[in-house]
C-alpha positions as CSV (number, residue, x, y, z in Angstrom):
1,X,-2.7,-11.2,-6.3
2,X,-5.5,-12.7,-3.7
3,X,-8.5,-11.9,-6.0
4,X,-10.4,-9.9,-2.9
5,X,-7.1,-7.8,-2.5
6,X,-8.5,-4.2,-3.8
7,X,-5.8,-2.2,-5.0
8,X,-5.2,1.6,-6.4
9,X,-2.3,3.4,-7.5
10,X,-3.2,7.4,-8.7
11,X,-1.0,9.7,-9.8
12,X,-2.0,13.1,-8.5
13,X,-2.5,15.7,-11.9
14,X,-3.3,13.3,-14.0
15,X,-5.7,10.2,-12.1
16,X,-7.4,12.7,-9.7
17,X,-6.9,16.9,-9.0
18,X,-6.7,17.4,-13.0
19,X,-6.7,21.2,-12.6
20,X,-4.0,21.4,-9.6
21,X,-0.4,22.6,-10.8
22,X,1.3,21.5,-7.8
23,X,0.1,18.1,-7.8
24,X,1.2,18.1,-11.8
25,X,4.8,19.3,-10.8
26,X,5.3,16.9,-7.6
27,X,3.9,13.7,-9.5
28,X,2.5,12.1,-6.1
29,X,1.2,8.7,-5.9
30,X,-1.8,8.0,-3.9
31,X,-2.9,4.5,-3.1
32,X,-6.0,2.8,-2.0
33,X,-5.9,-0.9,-0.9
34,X,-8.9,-2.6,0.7
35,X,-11.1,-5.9,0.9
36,X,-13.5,-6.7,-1.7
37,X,-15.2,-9.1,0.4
38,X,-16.0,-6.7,3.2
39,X,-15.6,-3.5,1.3
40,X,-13.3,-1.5,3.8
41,X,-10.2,0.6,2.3
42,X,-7.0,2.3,3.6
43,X,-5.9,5.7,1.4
44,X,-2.1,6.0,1.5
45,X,-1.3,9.8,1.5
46,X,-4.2,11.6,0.6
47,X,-3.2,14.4,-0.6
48,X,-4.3,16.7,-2.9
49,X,-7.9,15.9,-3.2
50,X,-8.9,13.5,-0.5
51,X,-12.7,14.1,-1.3
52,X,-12.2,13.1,-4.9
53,X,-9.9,9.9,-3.3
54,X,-13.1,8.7,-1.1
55,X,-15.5,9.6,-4.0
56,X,-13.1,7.6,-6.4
57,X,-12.8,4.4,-3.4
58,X,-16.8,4.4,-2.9
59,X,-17.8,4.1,-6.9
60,X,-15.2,1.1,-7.0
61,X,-18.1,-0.2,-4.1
62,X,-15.8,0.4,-0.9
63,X,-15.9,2.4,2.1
64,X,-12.7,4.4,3.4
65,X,-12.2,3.1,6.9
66,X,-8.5,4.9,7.6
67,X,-5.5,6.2,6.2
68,X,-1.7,5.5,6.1
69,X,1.2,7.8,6.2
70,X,4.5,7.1,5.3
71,X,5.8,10.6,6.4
72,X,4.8,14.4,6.7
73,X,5.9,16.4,3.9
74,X,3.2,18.3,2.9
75,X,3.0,16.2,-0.5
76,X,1.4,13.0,1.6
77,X,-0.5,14.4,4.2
78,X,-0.9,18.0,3.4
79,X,-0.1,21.3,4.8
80,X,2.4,24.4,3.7
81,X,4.2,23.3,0.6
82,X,6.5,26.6,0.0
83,X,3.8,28.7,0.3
84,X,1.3,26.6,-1.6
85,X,-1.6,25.0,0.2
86,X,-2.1,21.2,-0.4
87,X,-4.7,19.9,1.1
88,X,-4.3,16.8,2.9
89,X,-5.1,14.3,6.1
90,X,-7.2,17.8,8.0
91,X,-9.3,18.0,4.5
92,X,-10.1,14.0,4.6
93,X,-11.2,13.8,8.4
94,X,-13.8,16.8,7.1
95,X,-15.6,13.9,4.5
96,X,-14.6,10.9,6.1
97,X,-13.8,10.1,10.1
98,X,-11.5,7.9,10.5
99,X,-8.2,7.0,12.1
100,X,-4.8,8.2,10.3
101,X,-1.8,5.7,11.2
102,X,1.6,7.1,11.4
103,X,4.8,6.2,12.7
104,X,5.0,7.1,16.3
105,X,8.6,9.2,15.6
106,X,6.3,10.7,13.1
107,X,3.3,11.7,15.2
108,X,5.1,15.8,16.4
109,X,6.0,16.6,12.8
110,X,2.7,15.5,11.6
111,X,0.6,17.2,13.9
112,X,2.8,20.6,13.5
113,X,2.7,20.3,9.6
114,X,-1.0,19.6,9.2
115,X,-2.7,21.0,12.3
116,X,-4.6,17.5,13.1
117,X,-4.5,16.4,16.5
118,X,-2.8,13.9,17.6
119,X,-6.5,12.1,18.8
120,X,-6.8,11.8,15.1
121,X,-3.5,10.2,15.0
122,X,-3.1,6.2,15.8
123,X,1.2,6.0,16.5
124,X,3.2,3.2,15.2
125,X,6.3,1.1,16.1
126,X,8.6,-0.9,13.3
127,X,6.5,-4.2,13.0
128,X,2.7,-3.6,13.3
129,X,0.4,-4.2,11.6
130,X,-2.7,-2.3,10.3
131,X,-5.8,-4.6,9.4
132,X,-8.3,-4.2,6.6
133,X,-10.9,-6.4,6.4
134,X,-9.3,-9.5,6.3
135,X,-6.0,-8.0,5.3
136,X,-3.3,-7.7,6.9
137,X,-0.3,-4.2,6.0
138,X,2.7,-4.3,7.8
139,X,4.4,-1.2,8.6
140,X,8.3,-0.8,8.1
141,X,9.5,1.6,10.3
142,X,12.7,2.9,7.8
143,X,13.8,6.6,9.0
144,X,16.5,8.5,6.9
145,X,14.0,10.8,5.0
146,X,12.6,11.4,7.7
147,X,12.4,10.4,11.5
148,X,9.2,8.6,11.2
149,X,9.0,7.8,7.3
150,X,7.8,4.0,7.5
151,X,6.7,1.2,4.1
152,X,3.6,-0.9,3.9
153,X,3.9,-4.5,3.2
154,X,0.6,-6.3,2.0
155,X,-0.3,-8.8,-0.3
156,X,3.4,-9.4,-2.3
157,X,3.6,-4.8,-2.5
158,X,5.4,-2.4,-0.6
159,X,4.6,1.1,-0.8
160,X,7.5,2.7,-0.1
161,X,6.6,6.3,0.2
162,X,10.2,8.6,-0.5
163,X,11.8,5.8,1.6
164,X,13.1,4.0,-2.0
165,X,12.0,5.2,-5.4
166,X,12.7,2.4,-8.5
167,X,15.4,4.8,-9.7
168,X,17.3,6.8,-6.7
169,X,16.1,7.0,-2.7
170,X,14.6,10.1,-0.9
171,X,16.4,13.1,-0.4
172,X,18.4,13.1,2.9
173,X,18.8,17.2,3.4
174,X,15.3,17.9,4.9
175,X,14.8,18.7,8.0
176,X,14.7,15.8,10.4
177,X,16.4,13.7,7.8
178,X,19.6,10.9,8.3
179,X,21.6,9.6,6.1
180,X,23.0,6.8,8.1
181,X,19.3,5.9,9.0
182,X,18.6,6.3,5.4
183,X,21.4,3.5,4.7
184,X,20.5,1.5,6.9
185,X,16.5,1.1,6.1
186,X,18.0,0.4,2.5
187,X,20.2,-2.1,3.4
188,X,19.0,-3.6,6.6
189,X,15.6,-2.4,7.0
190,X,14.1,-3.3,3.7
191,X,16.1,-6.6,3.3
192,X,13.3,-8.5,4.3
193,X,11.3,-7.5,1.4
194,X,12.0,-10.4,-1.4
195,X,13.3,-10.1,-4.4
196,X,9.2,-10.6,-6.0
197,X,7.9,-7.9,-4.2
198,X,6.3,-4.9,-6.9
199,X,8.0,-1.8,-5.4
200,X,5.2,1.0,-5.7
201,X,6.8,4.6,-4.9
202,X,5.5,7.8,-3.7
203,X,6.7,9.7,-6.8
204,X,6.8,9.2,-10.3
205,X,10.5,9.6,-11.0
206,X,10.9,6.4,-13.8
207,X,9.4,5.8,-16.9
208,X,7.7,2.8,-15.5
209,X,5.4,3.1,-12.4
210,X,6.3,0.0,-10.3
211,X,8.9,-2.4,-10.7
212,X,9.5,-6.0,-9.3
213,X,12.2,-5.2,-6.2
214,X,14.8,-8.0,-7.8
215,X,14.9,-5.1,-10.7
216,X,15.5,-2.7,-8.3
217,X,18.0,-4.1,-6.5
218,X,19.5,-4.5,-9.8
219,X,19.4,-1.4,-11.5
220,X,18.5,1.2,-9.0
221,X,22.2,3.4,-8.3
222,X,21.1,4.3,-4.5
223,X,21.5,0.4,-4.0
224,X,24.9,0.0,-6.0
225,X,27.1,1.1,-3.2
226,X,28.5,-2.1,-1.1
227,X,29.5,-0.3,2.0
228,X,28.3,2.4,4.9
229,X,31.1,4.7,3.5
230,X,30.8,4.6,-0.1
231,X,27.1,5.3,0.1
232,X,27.2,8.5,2.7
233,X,29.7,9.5,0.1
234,X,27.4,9.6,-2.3
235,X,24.2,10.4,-0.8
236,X,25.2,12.3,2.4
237,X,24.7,16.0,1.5
């Protein structure tokens, strides 16, 4: 990796919120990525704890500067998780003001989950790209989860939120989910990621806790299918 590419992966229960039992039961990932050299960061769904998150980013010497999403379920950006509170994006813009990027189909679902307003929001289309210090995250708009779920691309990692786990893909009976859309961003979507990519999830559902994507593509069953009909067979539910 570039050497002044800062990067974090937590794992909510265990890195950060020790004493929260949802957080132990959901096994989120959080992520922090930044530049050494100018000291700026981007959380990736802080949930959870987002003060402990910015405490945790400024003793590693770097200032928070924004956030990413990749979708709204209260386990990345907060809000009613059946009937437990998880504190989220609200919580953060309390210790730390700063913009939240989300994918524009996103921005209605996010506002109504979490309460922010959308002022606090910064919308999104497939493509763009989100700077940080020097470097550059591009967002991969890849719907199916959800209308507005999107992956960030920086620096030879995609965080790939419930998009695609290293062992199965996010769950595609939620509301606002697809799973055409969610066959698609697997197979067409997320086909420009190479095969040396490290695939960093949103969930700890494998033994290991990233995985090279040439691996994935390998071993992973939600990519075994070879056509539209045999995967919606599958996964359509």
């Amino acid at each position: 990796m570039n050497e002044r590419f800062y990067f974090r992966q937590w794992l909510a229960g265990r890195d950060f919120a020790f004493d929260d039992t949802v957080a132990k039961q959901m096994v989120n990932f959080v992520y922090a990525l930044g530049d050494r050299e100018t000291g700026e960061a981007l959380l990736i769904d802080p949930a959870y704890a987002p003060g402990e998150l910015v405490d945790m980013v400024t003793a590693d010497g770097l200032v928070v500067v924004g956030a990413l999403a990749t979708h709204y379920h209260p386990d990345h950006v907060g809000g009613d998780l059946m009937g437990h509170s998880v504190a989220g994006i609200v919580d953060l813009l309390a210790v730390a003001d700063v913009p939240v990027h989300v994918q524009r189909d996103e921005v209605p679902w996010v506002t109504r989950r979490t309460g922010v307003g959308e002022d606090s929001l910064v919308a999104h289309d497939a493509g763009d790209i989100v700077t940080v210090g020097d470097l550059e995250v591009t967002l991969i708009h890849t719907p199916g989860h959800t209308p507005g779920s999107q992956c960030f691309l920086v620096e030879g990692c995609l965080i790939s939120g419930d998009t695609l786990f290293l062992e199965g893909c996010g769950r595609t009976d939620l509301p606002g989910s697809d799973p055409a859309e969610m066959y698609r961003s697997l197979t067409e979507r997320l086909s420009r990621v190479s095969d040396d990519t490290i695939l960093f999830p949103g969930h700890l559902y494998s033994a290991d806790r990233s995985a090279p994507m040439k691996d994935v593509r390998e071993y992973n069953y939600a990519l075994a299918p070879t056509t539209a009909e045999q995967w919606l067979a599958m996964f359509a539910r």
